[in-house]
MILO-786036 format. One record per residue (C-alpha): residue in one letter; y negated, x, z; residue number from 1. Coordinates in Angstrom, 2 decimals. Each point is the difference from the previous one (the first is absolute). Layout:
<sites>
res yy xx zz n
A Y X Z NUM $
...
</sites>
This chain:
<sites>
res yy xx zz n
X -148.78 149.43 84.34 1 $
X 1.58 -2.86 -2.18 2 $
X -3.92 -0.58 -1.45 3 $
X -0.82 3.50 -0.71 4 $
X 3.05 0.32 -2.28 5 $
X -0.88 -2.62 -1.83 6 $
X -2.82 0.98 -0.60 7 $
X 0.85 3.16 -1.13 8 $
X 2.38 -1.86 -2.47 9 $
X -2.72 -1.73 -1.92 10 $
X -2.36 2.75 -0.24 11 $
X 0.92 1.18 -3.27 12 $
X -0.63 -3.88 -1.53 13 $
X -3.33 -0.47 1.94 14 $
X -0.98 3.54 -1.44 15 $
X 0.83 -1.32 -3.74 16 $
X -1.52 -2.34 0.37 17 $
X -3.30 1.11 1.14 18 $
X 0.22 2.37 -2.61 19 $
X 0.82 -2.19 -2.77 20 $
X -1.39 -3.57 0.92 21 $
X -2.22 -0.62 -2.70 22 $
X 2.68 0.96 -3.00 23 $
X 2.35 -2.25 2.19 24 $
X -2.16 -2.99 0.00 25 $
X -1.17 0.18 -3.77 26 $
X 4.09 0.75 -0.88 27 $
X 0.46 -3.62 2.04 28 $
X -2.97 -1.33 -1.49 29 $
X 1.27 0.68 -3.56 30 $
X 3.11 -0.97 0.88 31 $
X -0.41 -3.64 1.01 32 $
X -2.71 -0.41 -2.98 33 $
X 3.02 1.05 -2.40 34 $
X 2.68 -2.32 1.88 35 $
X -2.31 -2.69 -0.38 36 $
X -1.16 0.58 -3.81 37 $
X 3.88 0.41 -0.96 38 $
X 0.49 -3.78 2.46 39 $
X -2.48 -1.60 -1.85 40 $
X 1.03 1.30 -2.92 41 $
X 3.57 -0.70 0.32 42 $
X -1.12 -3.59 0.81 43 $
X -2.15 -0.75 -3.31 44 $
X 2.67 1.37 -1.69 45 $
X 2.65 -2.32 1.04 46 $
X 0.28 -3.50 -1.51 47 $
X -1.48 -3.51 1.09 48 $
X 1.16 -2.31 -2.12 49 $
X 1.77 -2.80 2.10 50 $
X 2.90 -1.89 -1.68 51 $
X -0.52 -3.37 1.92 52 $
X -3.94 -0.08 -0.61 53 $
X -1.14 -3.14 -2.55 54 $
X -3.23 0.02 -0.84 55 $
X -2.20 -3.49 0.51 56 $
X -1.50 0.74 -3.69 57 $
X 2.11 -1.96 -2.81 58 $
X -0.30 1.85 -3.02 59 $
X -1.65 -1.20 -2.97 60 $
X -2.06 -3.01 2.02 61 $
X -4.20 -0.15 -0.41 62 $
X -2.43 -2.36 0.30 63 $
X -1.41 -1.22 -2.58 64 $
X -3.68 0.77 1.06 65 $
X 1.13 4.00 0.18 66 $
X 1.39 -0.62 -3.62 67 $
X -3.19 -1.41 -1.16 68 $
X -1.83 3.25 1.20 69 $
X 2.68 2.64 -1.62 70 $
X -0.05 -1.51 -3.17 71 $
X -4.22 -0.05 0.81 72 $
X -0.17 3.75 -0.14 73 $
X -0.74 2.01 -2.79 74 $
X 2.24 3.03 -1.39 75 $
X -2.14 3.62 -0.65 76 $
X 0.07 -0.47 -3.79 77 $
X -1.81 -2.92 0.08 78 $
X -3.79 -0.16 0.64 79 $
X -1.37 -0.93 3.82 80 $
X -1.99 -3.20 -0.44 81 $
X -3.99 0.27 -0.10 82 $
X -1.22 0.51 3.30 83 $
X -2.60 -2.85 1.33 84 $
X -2.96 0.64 2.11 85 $
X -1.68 -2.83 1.99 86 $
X -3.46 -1.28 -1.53 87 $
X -2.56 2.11 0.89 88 $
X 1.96 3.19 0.82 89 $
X 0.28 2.89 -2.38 90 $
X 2.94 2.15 -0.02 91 $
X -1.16 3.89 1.21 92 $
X 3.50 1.08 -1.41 93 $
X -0.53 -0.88 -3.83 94 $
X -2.74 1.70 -2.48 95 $
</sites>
């Protein structure tokens, strides 16, 4: 007797839900895809910057061979130095 009432009791939940099972699972499915945008989100968006963090790196210190190389390059205004083939080799890029 105590089983049959219950089951009359949930009969109105099982029936909405066979009805409606497929809008229920895409409303959950949205759901946690939306929670978990808005968590990452919220989680970019905060801050990282630790106080007590000291970078290894002192400032301002190079070698002198990664100097030599900077000061090597050439700036856009000025003209690229000629390009040199091997002996023997023609260039298939130049006219």
């Amino acid at each position: 007797m105590k089983n049959a009432n219950l089951s009359l009791s949930f009969k109105p939940i099982v029936t909405i839900f066979k009805r409606y099972h497929l809008t229920l699972f895409i409303v959950f499915v949205t759901a946690c895809l939306a929670f978990a945008v808005i968590t990452f989100s919220n989680l970019l968006a905060t801050s990282s910057t630790d106080t007590t963090y000291t970078s290894p790196i002192t400032a301002g210190s190079i070698d002198q061979t990664t100097l030599e190389r900077i000061k090597a390059l050439h700036t856009s205004d000025e003209a690229a130095p000629p390009l040199v083939t091997p002996q023997g080799r023609i260039n298939p890029f130049s006219e």
